[in-house]
C-alpha positions as CSV (number, residue, x, y, z in Angstrom):
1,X,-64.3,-15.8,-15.0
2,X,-62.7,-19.5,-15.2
3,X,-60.3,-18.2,-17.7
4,X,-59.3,-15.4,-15.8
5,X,-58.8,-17.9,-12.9
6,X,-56.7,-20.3,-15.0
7,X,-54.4,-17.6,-16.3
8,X,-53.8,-16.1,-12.9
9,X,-52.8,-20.0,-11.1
10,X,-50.9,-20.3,-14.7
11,X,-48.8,-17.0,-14.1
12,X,-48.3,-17.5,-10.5
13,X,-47.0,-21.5,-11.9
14,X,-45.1,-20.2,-14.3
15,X,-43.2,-17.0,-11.4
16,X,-42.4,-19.6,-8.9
17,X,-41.0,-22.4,-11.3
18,X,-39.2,-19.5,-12.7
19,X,-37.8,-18.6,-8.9
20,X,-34.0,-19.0,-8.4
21,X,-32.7,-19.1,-4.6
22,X,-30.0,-16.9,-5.6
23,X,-32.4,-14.2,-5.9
24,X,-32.1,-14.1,-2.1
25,X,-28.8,-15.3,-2.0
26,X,-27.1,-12.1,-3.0
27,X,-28.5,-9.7,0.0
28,X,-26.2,-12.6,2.2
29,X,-23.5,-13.0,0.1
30,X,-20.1,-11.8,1.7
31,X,-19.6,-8.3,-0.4
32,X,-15.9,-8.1,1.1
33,X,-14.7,-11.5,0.3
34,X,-16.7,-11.5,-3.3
35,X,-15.2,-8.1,-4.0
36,X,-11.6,-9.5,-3.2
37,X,-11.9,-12.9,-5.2
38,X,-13.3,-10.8,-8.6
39,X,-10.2,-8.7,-8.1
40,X,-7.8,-11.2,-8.3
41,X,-9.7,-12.8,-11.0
42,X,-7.5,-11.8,-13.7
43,X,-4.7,-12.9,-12.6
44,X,-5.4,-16.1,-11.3
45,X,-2.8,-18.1,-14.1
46,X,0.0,-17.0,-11.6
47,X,-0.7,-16.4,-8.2
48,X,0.8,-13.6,-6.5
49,X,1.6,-11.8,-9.3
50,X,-1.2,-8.7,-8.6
51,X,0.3,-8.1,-5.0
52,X,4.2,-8.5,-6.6
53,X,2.9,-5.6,-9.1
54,X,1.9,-3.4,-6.7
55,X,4.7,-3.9,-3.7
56,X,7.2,-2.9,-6.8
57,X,4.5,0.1,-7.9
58,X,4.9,0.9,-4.0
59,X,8.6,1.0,-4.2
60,X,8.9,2.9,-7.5
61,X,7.8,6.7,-9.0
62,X,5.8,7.1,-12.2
63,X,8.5,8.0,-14.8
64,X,10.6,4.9,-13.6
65,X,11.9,2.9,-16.2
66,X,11.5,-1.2,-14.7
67,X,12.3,-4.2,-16.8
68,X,10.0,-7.1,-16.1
69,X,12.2,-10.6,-15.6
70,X,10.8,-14.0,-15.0
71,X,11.5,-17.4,-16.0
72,X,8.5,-18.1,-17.7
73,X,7.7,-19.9,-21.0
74,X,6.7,-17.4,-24.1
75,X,2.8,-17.2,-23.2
76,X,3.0,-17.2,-19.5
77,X,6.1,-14.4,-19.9
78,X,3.6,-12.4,-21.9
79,X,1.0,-12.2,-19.5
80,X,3.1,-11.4,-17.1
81,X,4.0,-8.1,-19.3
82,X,0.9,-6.9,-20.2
83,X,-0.6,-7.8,-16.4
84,X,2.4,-5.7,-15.1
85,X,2.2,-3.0,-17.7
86,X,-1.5,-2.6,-16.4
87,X,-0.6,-2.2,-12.6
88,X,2.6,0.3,-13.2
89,X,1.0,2.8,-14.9
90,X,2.7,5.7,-15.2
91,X,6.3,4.1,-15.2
92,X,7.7,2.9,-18.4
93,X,7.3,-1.4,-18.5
94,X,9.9,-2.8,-20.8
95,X,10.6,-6.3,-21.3
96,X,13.9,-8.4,-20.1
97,X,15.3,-8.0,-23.1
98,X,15.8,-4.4,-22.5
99,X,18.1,-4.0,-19.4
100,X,19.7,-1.3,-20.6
101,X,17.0,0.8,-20.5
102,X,15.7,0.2,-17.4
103,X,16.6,2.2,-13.6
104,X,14.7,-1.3,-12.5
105,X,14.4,-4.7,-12.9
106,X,11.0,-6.5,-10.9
107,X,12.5,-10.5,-10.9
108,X,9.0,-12.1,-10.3
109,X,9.5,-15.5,-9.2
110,X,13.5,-15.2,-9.4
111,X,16.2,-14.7,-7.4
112,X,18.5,-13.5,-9.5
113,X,21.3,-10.7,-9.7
114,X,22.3,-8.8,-12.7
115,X,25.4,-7.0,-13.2
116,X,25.2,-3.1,-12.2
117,X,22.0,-3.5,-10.2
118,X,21.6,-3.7,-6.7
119,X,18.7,-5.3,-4.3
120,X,16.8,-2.8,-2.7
121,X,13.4,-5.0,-2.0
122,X,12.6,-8.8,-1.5
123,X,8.5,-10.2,-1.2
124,X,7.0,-13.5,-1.5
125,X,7.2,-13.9,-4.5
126,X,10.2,-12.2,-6.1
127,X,12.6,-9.2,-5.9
128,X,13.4,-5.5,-7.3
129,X,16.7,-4.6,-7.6
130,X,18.0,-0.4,-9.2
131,X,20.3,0.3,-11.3
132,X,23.7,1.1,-9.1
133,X,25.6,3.0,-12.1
């Protein structure tokens, strides 16, 4: 009977050193707000690049041809890319180096103008300019 007793307060020891406060932390955590910070997760090496994606997917068809320009270094250029090619599904993502294929160009953080395309959009954080001829 005094070794039932022992394992019992031992058990019940061992279950509340074993207790984490998150446990009841979650049923008060801010779903909405969590929700919205794991979204953006991902692309948290440049900011504003998710919403950018998807004013330009906003703008454009599935089919669309769009080059991808920014002036990034080689690593930070190629996560742009694959990020983009991700969040345009369903138009064809090529990269700057291939302007002659492209109806678009999506200028994230750049201002610039290219010969034989036009500005039809400007955001935050860059601009999308079609192909005039």
């Amino acid at each position: 009977m005094r070794q039932r007793a022992l394992r019992i307060a031992v058990a019940i020891a061992i279950a509340a050193a074993a207790f984490q406060p998150f446990y009841l932390r979650i049923y008060t955590t801010d779903r909405a707000r969590f929700a919205a910070a794991l979204t953006e997760l991902p692309y948290r090496k440049l900011p504003g690049m998710r919403q950018f994606a998807l004013d330009v997917r906003a703008r454009t068809r599935d089919g669309d041809t769009i080059a991808i320009a920014a002036p990034l270094q080689q690593d930070g250029y190629d996560y742009l890319f694959r990020r983009a090619r991700y969040l345009l599904g369903g138009r064809f993502v090529v990269p700057q180096e291939n302007l002659a294929m492209a109806t678009y160009i999506a200028c994230f953080h750049c201002t610039s103008a290219a010969p034989g395309f036009v500005e039809i959009w400007r955001g935050r954080d860059g601009v999308l300019l079609r192909r005039t001829r």
